[in-house]
N, C-alpha and C positions, 0 to 999 in steps of 0.2 A: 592535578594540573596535567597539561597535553605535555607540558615539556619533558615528562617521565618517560614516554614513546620513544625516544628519541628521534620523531617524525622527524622531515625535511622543513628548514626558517621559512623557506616561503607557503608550508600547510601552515605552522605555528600562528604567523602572520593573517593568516587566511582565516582560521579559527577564530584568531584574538577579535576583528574585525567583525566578523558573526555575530559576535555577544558572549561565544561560548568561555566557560573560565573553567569548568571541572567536566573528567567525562562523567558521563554516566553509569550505572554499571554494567550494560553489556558491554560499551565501549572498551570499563577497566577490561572486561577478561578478553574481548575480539580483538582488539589492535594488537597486542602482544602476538595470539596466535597467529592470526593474518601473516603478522611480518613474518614469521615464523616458518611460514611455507604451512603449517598444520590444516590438514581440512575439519569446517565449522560446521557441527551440527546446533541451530539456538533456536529457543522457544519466546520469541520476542515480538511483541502487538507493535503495530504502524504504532509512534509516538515513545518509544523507546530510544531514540536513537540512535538506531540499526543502522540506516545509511549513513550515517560517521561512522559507523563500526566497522565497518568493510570499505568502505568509499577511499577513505583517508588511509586506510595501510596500503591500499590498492593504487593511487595517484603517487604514494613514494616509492614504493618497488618498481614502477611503471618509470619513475626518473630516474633511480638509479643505477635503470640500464639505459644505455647511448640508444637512442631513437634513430630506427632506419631512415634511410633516405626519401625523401617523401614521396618519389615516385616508387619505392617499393613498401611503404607503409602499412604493413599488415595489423589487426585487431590483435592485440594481447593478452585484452582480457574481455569479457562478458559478464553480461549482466540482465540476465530473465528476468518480466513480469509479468503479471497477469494483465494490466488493464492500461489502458493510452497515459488515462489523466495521474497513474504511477508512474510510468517510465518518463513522463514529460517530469513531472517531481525529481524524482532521483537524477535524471542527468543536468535539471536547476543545481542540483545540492552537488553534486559532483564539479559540474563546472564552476559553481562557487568555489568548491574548497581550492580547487586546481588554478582559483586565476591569476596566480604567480606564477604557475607553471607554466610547462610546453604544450604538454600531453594534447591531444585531440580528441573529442567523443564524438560519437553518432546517435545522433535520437534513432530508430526502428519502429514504426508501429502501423498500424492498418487503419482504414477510414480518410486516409488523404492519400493522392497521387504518388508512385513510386517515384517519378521521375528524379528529382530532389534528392534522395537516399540514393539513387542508384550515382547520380554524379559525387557525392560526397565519397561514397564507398570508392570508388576509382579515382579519389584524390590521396585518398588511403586517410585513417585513423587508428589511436592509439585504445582506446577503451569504447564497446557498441553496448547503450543502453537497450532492449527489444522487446518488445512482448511477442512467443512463438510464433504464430499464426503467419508475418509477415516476414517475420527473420527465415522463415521454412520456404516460402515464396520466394527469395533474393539466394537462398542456397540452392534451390532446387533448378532456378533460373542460373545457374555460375555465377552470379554476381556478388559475391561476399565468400572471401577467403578466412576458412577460420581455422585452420591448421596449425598458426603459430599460438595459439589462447593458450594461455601460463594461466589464467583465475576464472571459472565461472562459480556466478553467483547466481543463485535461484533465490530470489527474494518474494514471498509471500508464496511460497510453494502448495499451500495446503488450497489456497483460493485457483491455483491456474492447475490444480488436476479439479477440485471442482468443477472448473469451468469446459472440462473436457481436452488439455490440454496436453495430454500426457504424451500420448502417441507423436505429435508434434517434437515435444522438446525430448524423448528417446532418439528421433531421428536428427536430430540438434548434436546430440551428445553425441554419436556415432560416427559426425563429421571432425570432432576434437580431438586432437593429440590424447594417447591414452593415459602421459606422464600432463598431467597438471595438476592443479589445486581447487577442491571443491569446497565451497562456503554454502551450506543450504537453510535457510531461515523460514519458519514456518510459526505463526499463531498458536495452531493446536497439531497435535502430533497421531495421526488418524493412521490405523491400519495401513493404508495405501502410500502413507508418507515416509512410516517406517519400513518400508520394504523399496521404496525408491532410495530411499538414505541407503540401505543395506547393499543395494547395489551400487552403489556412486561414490560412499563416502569412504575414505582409506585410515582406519585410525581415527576415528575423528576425536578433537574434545570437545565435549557437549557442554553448551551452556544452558541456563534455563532462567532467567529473567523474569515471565512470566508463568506461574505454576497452573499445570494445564486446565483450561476451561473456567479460568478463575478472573470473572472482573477485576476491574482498578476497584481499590476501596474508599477512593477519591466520589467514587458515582452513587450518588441519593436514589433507590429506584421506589418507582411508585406503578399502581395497577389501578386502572378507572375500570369498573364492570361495566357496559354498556353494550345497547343491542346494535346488531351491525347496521341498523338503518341508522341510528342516531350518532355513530360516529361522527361524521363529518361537521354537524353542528356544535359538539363538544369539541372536538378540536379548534374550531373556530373563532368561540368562545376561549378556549384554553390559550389560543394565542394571539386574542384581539385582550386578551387581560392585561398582556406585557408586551404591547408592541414593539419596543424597544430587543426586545432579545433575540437573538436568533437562534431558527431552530432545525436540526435534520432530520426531517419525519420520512420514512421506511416506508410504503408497500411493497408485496408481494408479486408485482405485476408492472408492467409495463404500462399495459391500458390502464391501469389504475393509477398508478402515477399523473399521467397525461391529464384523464378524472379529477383527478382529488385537486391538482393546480389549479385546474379550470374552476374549480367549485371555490378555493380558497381566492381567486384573486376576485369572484365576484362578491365575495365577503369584503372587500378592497382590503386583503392579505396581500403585499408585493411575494412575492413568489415565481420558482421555475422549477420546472421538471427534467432530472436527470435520468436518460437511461440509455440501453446498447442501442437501441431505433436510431436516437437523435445523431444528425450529424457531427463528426468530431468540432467544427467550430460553434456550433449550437451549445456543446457540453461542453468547451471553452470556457464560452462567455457567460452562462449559467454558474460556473463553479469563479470566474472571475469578479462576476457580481454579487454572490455568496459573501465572497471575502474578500472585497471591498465596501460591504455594506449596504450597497444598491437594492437586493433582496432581502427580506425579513427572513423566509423560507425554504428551504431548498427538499423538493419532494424526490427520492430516489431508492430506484432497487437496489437488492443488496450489490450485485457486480458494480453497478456504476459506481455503488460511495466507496466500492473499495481503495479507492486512490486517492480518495478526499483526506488532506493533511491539513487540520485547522488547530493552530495551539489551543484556542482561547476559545474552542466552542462549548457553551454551557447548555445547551438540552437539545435530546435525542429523544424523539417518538416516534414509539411504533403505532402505528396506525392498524400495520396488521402485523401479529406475530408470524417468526418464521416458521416454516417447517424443521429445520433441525436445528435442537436447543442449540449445540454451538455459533451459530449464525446469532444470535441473541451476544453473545460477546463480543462477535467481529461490529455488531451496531452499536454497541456500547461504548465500546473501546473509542468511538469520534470523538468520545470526550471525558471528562474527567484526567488532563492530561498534559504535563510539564508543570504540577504542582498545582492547579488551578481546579477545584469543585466541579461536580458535572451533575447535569440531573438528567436522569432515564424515564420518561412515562411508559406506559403500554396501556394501550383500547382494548381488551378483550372481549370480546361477544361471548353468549353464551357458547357456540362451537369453537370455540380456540379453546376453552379449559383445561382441556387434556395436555394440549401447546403447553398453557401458563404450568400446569404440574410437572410438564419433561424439564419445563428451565428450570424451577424452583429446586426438583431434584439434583440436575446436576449445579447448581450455585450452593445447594445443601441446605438452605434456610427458605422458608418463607418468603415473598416480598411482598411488601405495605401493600393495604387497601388506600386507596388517599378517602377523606372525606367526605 
């Protein structure tokens, strides 16, 4: 039960109201540290939930100190991500837990008009959700004081140094007081991840939730052999069989994405394509009609799904394998997810093979031929 935390009535409240009745396990081990002041080093996949693990001890340390005056309202804590349609997530989930509270957040992120973010920032707030890119833009402009941050959180760390983010959120970190508290959450734990922890983290206690590189055991995965022209008809097929299901099919490409939409909806597959091109309200309304059922299919590269948080989605196809095996986890991970079955396809062509044996290696088994 949350009441063990000894959170704040109105988080308990706020939880009850959610649905939630027990945490989970990264929760049992991160809430206690959080509070705790200790900085978090965790090995925890989107659908764990991580943002209650940090979110919730984070909104009670943030009340249980008196809140400046609003015209002097500085940021006290932080909160990194990689991608729009995650920080729009997280500070959903943040501001739910908090709507008892006082606390104030700021959405941050790129693809829409500063102006908005720039007048919030000079009304002052208590917790900045941001993806780097823009947060480095609004610090480099003087417009975002972060001096007073008592908590940054790097959440999905291992996806925003993929994404080339590094040098950004170094010059992030370089703007924060040197005494604070560092929470870093990462998928898989890459060379480049452990050497940013090594420099960041003070003491940390490590948790590990998910054992590295290791699917949910919830996900059925299946391999279709097939030659790369006759993809798009099998898939077609594959999901004109169960129209009723929805599905998050993967390419490798942008242009291909855009492709594969266009080819499935003249299959009359309702479908939309997600990726970095599309306008942030385009990839809004795409991921809002996903999951509200309006779309059967939602076609995307890896960066865009990385923010896609769907409980109840039951199958992930890849259309084309990634290039590095662990990307095959981060597409995996959509589903099989809050206790609910998931199913994994892959289209392999003859030239993906070598693909299909780097995943099999690292998962350590095999995966099914289907029939």
């Amino acid at each position: 039960m949350f009441k063990q935390f000894n959170l704040h009535d109105a988080l308990l409240r706020a939880v009850h109201e959610a649905g939630y009745d027990s945490p989970t396990p990264i929760q049992q081990q991160a809430i206690p540290a959080v509070l705790s002041g200790r900085d978090l080093l965790a090995a925890a996949q989107t659908g764990t939930g991580k943002t209650a693990a940090f979110g919730l001890p984070l909104l009670h340390k943030l009340h249980a100190q008196l809140p400046l005056p609003q015209d002097a309202r500085a940021p006290r804590a932080l909160i990194l991500v990689p991608t729009r349609e995650l920080a729009a997530q997280v500070e959903e989930s943040v501001r739910g837990f908090g709507r008892h509270l006082a606390q104030k957040s700021l959405l941050i992120f790129g693809g829409v008009s500063p102006k908005p973010q720039l007048e919030a920032l000079r009304r002052g707030c208590d917790l900045i959700i941001a993806t780097p890119g823009r947060l480095l833009d609004h610090l480099q402009g003087r417009a975002v004081d972060l001096s007073r941050i008592e908590t940054l959180v790097l959440d999905e760390a291992d996806r925003m140094l993929d994404m080339g983010f590094i040098r950004a959120i170094r010059k992030i970190i370089a703007a924060l007081p040197s005494r604070r508290q560092n929470l870093l959450f990462s998928a898989t734990f890459s060379g480049e991840i452990r050497e940013l922890a090594r420099s960041l983290l003070r003491d940390p206690l490590s948790i590990d939730v998910a054992p590295r590189n290791t699917p949910t055991e919830l996900v059925d995965h299946r391999v279709y052999h097939v030659e790369s022209a006759d993809k798009q008809q099998l898939l077609s097929r594959l999901l004109g069989s169960d129209s009723g299901r929805q599905s998050l099919v993967f390419t490798r490409t942008k242009h291909g994405a855009n492709r594969l939409a266009q080819r499935l909806e003249r299959d009359g597959i309702r479908c939309a394509a997600i990726h970095g091109n599309k306008s942030q309200g385009a990839r809004t309304r795409a991921l809002s009609d996903f999951k509200d059922g309006r779309i059967q299919v939602l076609v995307a590269t890896d960066i865009a799904a990385r923010g896609i948080d769907i409980i109840e989605l039951p199958h992930v196809v890849n259309f084309e394998l990634p290039h590095v095996p662990e990307d095959y986890v981060h597409r995996i991970g959509r589903t099989g997810r809050a206790g609910c079955a998931g199913e994994a396809v892959s289209l392999v062509s003859r030239e993906e093979r070598d693909r299909l044996r780097a995943i099999e290696r690292m998962l350590g088994r095999p995966i099914p031929v289907a029939a």
